[in-house]
C-alpha positions in Angstrom: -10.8 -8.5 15.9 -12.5 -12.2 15.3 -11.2 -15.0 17.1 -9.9 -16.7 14.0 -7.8 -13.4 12.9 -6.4 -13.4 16.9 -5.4 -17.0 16.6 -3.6 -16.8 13.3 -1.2 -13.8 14.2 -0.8 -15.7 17.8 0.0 -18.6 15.9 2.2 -16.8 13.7 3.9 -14.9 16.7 4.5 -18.7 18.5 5.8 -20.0 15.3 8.8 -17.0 14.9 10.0 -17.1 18.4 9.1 -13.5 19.4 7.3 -13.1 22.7 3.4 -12.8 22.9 2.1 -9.1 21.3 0.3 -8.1 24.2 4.0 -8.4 26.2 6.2 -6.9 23.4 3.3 -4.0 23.1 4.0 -3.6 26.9 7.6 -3.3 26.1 7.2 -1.1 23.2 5.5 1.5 25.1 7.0 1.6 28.7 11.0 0.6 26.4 13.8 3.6 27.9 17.0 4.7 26.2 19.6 2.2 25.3 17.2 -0.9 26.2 20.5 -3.5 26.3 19.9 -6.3 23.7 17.2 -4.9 21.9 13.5 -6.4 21.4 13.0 -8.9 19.0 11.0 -7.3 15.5 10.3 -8.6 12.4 7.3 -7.8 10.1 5.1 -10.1 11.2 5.4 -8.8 14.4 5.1 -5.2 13.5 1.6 -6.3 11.8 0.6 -7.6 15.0 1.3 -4.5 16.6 -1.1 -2.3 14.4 -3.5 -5.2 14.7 -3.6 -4.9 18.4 -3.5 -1.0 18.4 -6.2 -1.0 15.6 -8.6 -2.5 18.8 -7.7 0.4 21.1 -8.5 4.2 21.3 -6.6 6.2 19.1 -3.7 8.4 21.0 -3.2 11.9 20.5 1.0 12.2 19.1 1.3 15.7 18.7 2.8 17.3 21.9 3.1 21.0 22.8 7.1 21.9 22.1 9.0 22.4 24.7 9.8 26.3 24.9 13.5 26.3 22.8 11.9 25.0 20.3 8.1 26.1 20.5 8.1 28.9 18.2 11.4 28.8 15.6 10.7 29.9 12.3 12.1 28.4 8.8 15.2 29.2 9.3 15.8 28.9 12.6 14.4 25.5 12.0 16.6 24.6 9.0 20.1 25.7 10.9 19.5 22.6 13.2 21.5 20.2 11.6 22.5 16.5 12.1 26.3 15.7 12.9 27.1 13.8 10.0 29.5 12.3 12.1 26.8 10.7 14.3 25.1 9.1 10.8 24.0 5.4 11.5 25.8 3.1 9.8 29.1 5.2 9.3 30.5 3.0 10.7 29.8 -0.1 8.7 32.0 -1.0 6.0 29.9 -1.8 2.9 27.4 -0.1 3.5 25.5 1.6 1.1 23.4 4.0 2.9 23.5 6.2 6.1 21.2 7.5 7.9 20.2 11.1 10.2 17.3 12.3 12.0 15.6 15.3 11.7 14.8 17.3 15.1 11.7 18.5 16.2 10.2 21.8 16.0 8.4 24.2 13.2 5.4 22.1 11.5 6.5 18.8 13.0 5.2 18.7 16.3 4.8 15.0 16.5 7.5 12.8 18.3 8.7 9.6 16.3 10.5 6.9 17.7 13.4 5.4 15.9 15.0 2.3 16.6 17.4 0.7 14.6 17.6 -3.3 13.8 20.5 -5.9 13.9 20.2 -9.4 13.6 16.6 -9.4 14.3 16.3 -6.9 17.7 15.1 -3.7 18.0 17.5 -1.1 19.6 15.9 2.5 20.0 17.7 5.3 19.1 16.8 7.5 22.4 16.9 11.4 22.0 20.7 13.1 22.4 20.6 16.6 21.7 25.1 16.2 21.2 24.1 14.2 17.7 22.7 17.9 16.3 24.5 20.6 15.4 22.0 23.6 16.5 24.2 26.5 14.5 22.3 29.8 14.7 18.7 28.8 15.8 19.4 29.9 18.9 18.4 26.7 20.6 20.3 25.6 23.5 19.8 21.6 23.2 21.1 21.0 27.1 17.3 22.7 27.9 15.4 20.0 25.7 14.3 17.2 27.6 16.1 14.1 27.3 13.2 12.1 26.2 12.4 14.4 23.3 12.4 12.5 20.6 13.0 13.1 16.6 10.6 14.0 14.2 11.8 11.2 11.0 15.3 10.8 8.9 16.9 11.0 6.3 18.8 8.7 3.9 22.3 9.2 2.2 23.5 7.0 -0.3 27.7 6.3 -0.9 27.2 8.1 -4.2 27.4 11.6 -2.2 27.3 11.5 1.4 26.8 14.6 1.7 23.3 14.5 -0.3 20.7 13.1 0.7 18.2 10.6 -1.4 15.4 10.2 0.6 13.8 11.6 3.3 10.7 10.8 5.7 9.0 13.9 7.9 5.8 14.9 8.5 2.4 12.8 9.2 3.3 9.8 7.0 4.9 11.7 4.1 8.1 10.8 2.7 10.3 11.8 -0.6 12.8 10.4 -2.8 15.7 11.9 -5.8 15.6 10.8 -9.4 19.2 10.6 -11.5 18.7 14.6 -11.1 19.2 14.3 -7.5 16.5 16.6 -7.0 13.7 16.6 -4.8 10.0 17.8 -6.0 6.9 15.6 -5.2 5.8 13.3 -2.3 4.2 10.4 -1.3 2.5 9.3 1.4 1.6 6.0 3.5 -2.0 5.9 3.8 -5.0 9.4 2.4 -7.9 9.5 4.4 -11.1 11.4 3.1 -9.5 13.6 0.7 -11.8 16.0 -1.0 -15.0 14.2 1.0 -17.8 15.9 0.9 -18.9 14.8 4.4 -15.8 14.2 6.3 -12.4 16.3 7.0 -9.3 14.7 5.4 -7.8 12.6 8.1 -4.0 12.6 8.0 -2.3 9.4 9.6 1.1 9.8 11.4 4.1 7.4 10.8 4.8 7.1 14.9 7.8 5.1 14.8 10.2 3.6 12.6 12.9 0.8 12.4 15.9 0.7 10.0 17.7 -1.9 8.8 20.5 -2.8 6.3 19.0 -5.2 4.3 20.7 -8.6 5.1 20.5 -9.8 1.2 21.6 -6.6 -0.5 23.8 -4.4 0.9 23.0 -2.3 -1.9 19.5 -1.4 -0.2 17.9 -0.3 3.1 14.6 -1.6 5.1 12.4 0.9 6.6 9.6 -0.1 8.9 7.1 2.1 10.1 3.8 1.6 11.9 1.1 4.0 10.9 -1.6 5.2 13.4 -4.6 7.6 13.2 -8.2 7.6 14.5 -9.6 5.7 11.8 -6.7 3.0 11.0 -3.1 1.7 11.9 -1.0 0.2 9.6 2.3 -1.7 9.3 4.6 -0.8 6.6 7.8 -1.9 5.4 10.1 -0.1 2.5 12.8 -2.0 0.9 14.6 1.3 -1.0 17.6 1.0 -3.1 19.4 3.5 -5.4 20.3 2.6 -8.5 18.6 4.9 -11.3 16.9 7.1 -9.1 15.3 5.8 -6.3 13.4 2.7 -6.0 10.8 1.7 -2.9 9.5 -1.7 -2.7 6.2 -1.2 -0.3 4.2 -3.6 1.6 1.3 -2.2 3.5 -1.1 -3.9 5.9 -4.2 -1.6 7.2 -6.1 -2.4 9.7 -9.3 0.4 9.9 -10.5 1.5 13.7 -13.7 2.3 11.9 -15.8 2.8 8.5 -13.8 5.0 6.1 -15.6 6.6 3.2 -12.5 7.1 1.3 -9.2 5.0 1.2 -6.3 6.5 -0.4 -3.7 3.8 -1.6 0.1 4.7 -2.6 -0.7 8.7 -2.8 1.4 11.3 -4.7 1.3 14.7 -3.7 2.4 17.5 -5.9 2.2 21.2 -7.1 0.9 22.7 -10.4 0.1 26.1 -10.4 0.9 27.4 -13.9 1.6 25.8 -16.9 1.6 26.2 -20.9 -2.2 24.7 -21.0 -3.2 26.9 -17.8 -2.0 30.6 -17.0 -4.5 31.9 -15.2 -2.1 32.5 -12.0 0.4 34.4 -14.7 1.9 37.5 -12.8 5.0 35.4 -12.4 7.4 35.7 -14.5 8.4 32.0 -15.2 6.0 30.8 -17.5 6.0 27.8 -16.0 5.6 26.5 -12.4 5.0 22.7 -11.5 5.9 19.4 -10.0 4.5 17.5 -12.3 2.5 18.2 -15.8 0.3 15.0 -15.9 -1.3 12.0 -14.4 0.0 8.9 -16.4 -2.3 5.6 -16.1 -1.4 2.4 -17.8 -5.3 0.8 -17.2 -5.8 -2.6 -16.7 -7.0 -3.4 -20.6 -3.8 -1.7 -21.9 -4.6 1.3 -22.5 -2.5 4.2 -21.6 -4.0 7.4 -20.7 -2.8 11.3 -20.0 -4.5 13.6 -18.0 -2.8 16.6 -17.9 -3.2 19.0 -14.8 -4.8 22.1 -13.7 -5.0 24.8 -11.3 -8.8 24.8 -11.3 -11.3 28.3 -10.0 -12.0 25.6 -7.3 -11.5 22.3 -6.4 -11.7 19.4 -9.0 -12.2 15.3 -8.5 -12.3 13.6 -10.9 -12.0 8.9 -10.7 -11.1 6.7 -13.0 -12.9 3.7 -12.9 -10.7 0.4 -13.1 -10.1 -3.0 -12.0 -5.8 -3.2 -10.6 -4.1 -1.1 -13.0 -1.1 -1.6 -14.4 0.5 1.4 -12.7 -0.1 4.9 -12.1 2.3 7.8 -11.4 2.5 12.1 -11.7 5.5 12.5 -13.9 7.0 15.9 -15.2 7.2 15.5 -18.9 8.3 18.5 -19.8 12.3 18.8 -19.1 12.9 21.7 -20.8 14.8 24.3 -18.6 13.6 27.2 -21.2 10.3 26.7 -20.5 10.6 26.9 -16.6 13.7 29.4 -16.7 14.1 28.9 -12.9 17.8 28.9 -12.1 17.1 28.1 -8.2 14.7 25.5 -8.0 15.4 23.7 -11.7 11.5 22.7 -12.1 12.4 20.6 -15.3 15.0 18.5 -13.1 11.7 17.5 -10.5 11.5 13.8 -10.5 8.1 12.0 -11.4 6.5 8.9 -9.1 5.5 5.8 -10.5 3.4 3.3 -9.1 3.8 0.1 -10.2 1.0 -2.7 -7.8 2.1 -6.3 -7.3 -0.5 -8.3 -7.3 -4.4 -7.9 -7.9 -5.8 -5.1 -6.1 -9.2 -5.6 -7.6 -11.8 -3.5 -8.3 -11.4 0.3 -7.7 -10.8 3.7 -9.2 -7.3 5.7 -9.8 -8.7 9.5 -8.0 -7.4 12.8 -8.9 -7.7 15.8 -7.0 -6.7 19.2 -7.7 -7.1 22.2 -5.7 -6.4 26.2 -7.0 -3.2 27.5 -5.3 -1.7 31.1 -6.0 1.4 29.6 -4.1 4.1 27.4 -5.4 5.0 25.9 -2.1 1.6 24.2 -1.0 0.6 21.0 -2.5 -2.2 21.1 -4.5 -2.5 17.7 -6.1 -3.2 14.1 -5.2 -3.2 10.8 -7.0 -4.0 7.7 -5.3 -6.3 4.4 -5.5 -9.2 4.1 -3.7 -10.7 0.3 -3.4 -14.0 -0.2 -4.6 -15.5 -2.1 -1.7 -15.5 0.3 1.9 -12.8 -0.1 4.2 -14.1 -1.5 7.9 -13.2 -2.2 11.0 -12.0 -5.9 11.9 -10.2 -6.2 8.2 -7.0 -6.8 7.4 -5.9 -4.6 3.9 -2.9 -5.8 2.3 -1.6 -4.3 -0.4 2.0 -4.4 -2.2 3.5 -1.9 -5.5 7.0 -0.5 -5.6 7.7 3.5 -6.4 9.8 4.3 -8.7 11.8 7.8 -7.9 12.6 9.4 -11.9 13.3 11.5 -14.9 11.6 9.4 -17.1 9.2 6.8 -16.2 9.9 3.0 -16.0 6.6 1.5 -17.9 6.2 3.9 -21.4 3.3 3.6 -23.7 4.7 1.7 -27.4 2.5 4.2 -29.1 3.4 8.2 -29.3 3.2 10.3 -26.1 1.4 13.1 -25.3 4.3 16.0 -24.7 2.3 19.3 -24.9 -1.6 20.6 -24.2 -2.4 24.2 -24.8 -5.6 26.4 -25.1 -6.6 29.6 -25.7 -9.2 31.3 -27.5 -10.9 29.6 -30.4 -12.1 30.5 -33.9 -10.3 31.7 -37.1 -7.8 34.6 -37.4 -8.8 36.9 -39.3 -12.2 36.4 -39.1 -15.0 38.0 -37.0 -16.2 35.5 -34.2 -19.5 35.3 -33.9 -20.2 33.1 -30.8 -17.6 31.7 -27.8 -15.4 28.5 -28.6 -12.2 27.8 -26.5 -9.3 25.8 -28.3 -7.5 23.3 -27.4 -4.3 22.0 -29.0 -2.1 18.3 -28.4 1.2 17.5 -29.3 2.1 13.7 -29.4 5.4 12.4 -30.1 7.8 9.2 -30.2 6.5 5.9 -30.9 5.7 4.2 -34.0 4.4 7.8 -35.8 4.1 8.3 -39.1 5.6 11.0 -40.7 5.0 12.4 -43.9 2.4 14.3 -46.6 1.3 10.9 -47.6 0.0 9.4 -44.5 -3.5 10.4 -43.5 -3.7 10.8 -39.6 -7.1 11.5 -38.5 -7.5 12.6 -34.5 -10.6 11.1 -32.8 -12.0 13.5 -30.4 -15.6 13.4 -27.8 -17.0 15.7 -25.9 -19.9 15.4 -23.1 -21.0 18.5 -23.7 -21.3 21.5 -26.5 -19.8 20.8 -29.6 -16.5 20.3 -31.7 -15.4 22.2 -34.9 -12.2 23.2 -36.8 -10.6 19.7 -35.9 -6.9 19.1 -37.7 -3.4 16.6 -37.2 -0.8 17.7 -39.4 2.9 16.8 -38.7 5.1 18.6 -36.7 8.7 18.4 -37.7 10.3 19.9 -34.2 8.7 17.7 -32.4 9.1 14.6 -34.9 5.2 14.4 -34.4 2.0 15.4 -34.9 0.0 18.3 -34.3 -3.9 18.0 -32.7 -5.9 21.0 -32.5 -9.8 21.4 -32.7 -12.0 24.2 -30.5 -14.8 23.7 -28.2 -18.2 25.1 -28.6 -19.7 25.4 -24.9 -23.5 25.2 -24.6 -24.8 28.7 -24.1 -25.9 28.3 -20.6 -24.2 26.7 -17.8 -20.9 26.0 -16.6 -21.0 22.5 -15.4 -17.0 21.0 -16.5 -16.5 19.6 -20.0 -14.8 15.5 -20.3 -12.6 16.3 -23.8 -11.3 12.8 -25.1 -8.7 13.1 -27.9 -6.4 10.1 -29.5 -5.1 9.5 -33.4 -5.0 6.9 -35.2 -4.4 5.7 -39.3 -7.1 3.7 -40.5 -8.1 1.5 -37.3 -4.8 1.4 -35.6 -4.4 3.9 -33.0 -1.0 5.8 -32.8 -1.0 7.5 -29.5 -1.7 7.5 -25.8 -5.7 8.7 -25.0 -5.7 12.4 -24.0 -8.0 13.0 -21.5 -9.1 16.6 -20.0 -11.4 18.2 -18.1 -12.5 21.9 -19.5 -14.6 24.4 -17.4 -16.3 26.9 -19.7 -16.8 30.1 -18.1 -20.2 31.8 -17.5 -22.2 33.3 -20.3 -21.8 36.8 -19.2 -17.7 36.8 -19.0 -17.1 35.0 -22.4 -16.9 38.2 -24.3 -14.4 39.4 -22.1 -12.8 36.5 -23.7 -14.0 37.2 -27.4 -12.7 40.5 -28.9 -15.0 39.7 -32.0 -18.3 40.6 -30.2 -16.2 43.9 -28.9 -16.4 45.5 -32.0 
């Protein structure tokens, strides 16, 4: 840390009234149960904190489980429950939200501290296995030790009590309901060398938290967390309301340990195995089976761009070069319960995640990463912005965007969306193919579309590589849209991925969002597999 950074947040510290960090970081770690009138906390302070920590070797979290709850399986795990009687803030008339911890044990092996806040003092929630119910999992809580600790919460709002809205476990993931009140995707605090090709991904741990009812709105909550791995700690703090769908107000200040090659900011997690454009993992028998159908970026020159996603052979990055965007989100576009037919999971009621920056985050790139999964239940896909300029020790990162939690996403495109991409196997029916060509066909709808015989619509389309033919847009009257479709010529050898770049427009004026894809041809010697023309 330089002097000068030291003696603004010791400045800073003086100025609020809190007591010196190196004394309050004493206090923090050597605090017991039921610490009488608290500590004083505010977010100043908790920046502090990770400041100092950032200076100090990182700490293992993780612990080895005691034994009752070393080895539980799923459900074992899922029959502890929290006494909703023993909800903070039950008690409170007014208040909008409650709140309940989730227990250790299973996947989450790393102890989180939970304190919460009143009138500006920290009071920890110490460990007391009477607020869980422990049901049929066997567990006798009277074995665990009494410093145990929880493994994150869980937020209900007064809409349904009994359902919760939000929820943060694991490493420094957390989730949130739309208007469907249905949980899908993720998000997490901090990404750390995902898909590096010289580093491992680094997965930071939200170690302890502090919750408070906002003292402005006692239609919102205020989550603090402090974020710590071996390459950064970070002081967060979440202002989350519920109103249509759930809303998070971030501010994030990062404070690196050491050099990191790649810095994921606000990142989405989600699943896409198959989907109308991509059915290779198609023994299921729901044709469709995602999170989320797209990547959604509103770029900082106004343009709005859909990438729809893949379950790719192997794994895919792809960046998108641009200076603070306007937002950035993995929505699910497709709400049509016919085309998922899952009556258990609902896929079409999975909310999207929009990411919406305050301020100017500068110069950077919006990074995509998908990885091939034959399993709906692991995460396959990450979104998040990486600064241009390396994150290093000594620095202090701030950045601040809010999340919106929905159905349909906040910030939409004036011009006509991109609602469908599917491919399959080029050339003309009826006619004998005589060489490979994969097509590729774009719906777009809503906007400012012209319908009608009498319009001409032309799509513009680029390629990197190979070649385009058989281009068309013709409406689409059960879409109240148009129609793109136009096939892709591979060149004969290789197999390096093909950037396809499709929007229309009527004279010069453009009419929808850019389509943006990424095609991987396969190898010359399996594309007659895919051509029944040269089978003859």
């Amino acid at each position: 840390m330089k002097r000068r950074d030291f003696l603004k947040i010791t400045g800073a510290l003086g100025g609020s009234g809190l007591l010196p960090i190196s004394t309050l970081l004493a206090a923090a770690e050597h605090a017991g149960p039921g610490n009488g009138a608290g500590e004083p906390f505010d977010y100043a302070w908790l920046k502090g904190l990770a400041r100092k920590l950032s200076t100090q070797p990182p700490r293992e979290h993780a612990i080895e489980l005691p034994e009752p709850i070393r080895n539980l399986d799923w459900d074992a795990y899922q029959a502890i429950q929290y006494r909703p009687d023993h909800a903070l803030w039950r008690d409170e008339p007014g208040s909008a939200f409650r709140a309940q911890l989730f227990h250790l044990g299973l996947h989450f092996r790393t102890p989180v501290r939970i304190y919460e806040v009143v009138d500006g003092r920290a009071h920890e929630l110490d460990y007391d296995p009477s607020r869980f119910d422990f049901g049929e999992s066997g567990v006798d809580g009277e074995r665990l030790p009494k410093d145990l600790g929880y493994a994150g919460f869980r937020l209900h709002h007064r809409d349904d009590w009994k359902r919760d809205v939000a929820a943060f476990l694991g490493a420094s993931y957390f989730r949130a309901v739309s208007d469907s009140m249905q949980y899908g995707m993720s998000a997490r605090g901090l990404a750390i060398d995902t898909a590096s090709a010289s580093r491992e991904e680094e997965f930071p741990d939200f170690t302890r938290f502090w919750l408070e009812r906002s003292p402005d709105d006692e239609a919102s909550v205020i989550v603090h967390a402090l974020l710590e791995s071996p390459s950064v700690t970070g002081a967060y703090r979440f202002v989350i309301s519920d109103t249509e769908g759930v809303v998070m107000d971030v501010d994030a200040a990062l404070y690196p340990r050491r050099p990191i090659e790649r810095l994921g900011v606000a990142p989405l997690t989600s699943m896409y195995m198959v989907g109308e454009n991509d059915r290779d993992a198609n023994w299921d028998w729901r044709p469709e089976i995602h999170d989320s159908d797209g990547l959604s970026i509103h770029t900082d020159s106004g343009e709005w761009i859909w990438r729809p996603l893949t379950n790719p052979e192997r794994l895919r990055f792809n960046a998108f070069g641009e200076r603070s965007p306007h937002g950035f989100g993995l929505l699910q576009r497709d709400r049509d319960f016919d085309h998922y037919q899952d009556d258990g999971v609902f896929y079409e009621r999975r909310p999207g995640v929009w990411v919406e920056p305050r301020g100017d985050w500068g110069k950077g790139s919006i990074q995509l990463v998908e990885l091939p999964t034959l399993d709906e239940t692991f995460d396959n896909i990450v979104a998040f912005w990486n600064p241009a300029e390396p994150a290093k020790p000594g620095e202090e990162l701030l950045f601040g965007y809010r999340l919106y939690w929905c159905d349909t996403s906040p910030a939409q495109p004036s011009l006509a969306r991109c609602v469908a991409t599917r491919t399959g196997l080029g050339g003309v029916v009826g006619q004998r193919r005589e060489y490979f060509s994969w097509r590729f066909v774009v719906d777009f709808a809503g906007g400012p579309m012209p319908l009608g015989e009498d319009v001409e619509v032309e799509p513009v389309i680029d390629a990197s590589r190979g070649r385009v033919e058989i281009t068309s847009a013709r409406p689409l009257d059960a879409i109240e849209g148009y129609r793109a479709m136009f096939d892709v010529v591979p060149p004969d050898e290789g197999t390096e991925p093909i950037t396809l770049r499709l929007y229309l427009k009527s004279g010069d004026r453009p009419l929808t969002e850019t389509w943006l894809y990424e095609w991987t041809p396969p190898p010359a010697e399996e594309r007659d597999l895919h051509n029944p023309g040269h089978l003859e």
